[in-house]
C-alpha positions in Angstrom: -22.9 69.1 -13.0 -20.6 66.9 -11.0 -23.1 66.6 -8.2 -25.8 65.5 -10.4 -23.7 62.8 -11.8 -22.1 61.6 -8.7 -26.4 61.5 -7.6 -27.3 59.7 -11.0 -24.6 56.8 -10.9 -25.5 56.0 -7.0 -29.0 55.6 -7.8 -28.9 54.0 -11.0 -26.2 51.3 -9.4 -27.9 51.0 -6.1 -31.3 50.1 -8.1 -29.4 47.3 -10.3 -28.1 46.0 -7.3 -31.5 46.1 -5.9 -32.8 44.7 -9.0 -30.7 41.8 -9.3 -31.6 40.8 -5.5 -35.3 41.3 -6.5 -34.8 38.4 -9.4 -32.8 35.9 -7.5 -35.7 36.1 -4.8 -38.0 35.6 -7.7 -36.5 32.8 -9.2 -36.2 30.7 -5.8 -40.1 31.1 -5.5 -40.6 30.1 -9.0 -42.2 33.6 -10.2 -42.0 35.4 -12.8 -38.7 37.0 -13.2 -37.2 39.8 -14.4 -35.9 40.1 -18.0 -32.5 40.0 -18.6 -32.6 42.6 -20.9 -33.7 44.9 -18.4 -30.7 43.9 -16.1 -28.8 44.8 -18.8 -30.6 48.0 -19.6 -30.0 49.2 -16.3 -25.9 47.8 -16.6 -25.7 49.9 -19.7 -26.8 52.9 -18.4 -24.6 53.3 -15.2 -25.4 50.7 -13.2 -22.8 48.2 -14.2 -20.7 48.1 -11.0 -23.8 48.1 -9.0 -24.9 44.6 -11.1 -22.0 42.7 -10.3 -21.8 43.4 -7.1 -25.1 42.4 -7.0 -24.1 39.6 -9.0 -21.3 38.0 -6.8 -23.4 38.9 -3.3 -26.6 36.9 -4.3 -24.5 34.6 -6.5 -27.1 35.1 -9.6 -26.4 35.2 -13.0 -23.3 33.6 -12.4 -23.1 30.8 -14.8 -24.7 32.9 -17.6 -21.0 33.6 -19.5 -22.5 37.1 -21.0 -23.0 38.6 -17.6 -20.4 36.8 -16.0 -17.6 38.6 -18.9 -19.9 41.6 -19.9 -20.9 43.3 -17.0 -17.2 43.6 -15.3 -16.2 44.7 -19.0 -18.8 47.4 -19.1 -18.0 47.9 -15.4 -14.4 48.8 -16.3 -15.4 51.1 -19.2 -17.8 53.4 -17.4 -15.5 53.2 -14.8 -12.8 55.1 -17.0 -15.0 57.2 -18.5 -16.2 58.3 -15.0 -12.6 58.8 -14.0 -11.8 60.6 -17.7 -14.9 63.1 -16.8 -13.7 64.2 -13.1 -10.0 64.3 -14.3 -10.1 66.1 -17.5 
């Protein structure tokens, strides 16, 4: 069960990062972007550290306050509740 976790929050935070490298290429070429409701989607469901890295190494979404506060905050949380599951 461990394993498949471990698998899941890789992939999930690997494909937020991607995600938010994808949008910040589409919003320098004017296109049509990604919804920031699926940014946070995929933040919510694991992929929170994965998002602000990807945040601070493409420098997007930076000046919006509710990803700037909320995805280290929702970083931190699943953080200790990943370290609460492999430590109980």
């Amino acid at each position: 069960m461990e394993t498949a976790l471990i698998i899941y929050l890789l992939a999930i935070n690997v494909a937020t990062y991607i995600t938010m490298g994808h949008d910040k290429k589409k919003a320098r070429n004017r296109e049509y972007r990604i919804s920031e409701q699926t940014l946070w989607l995929l933040a919510f469901f694991g992929g929170a550290t994965g998002g602000y890295v990807g945040m601070k190494h493409y420098r997007h979404k930076t000046k919006h306050v509710s990803f700037k506060r909320g995805f280290p905050i929702l970083m931190i949380v699943q953080v200790a509740m990943v370290a609460y599951w492999f430590l109980k």
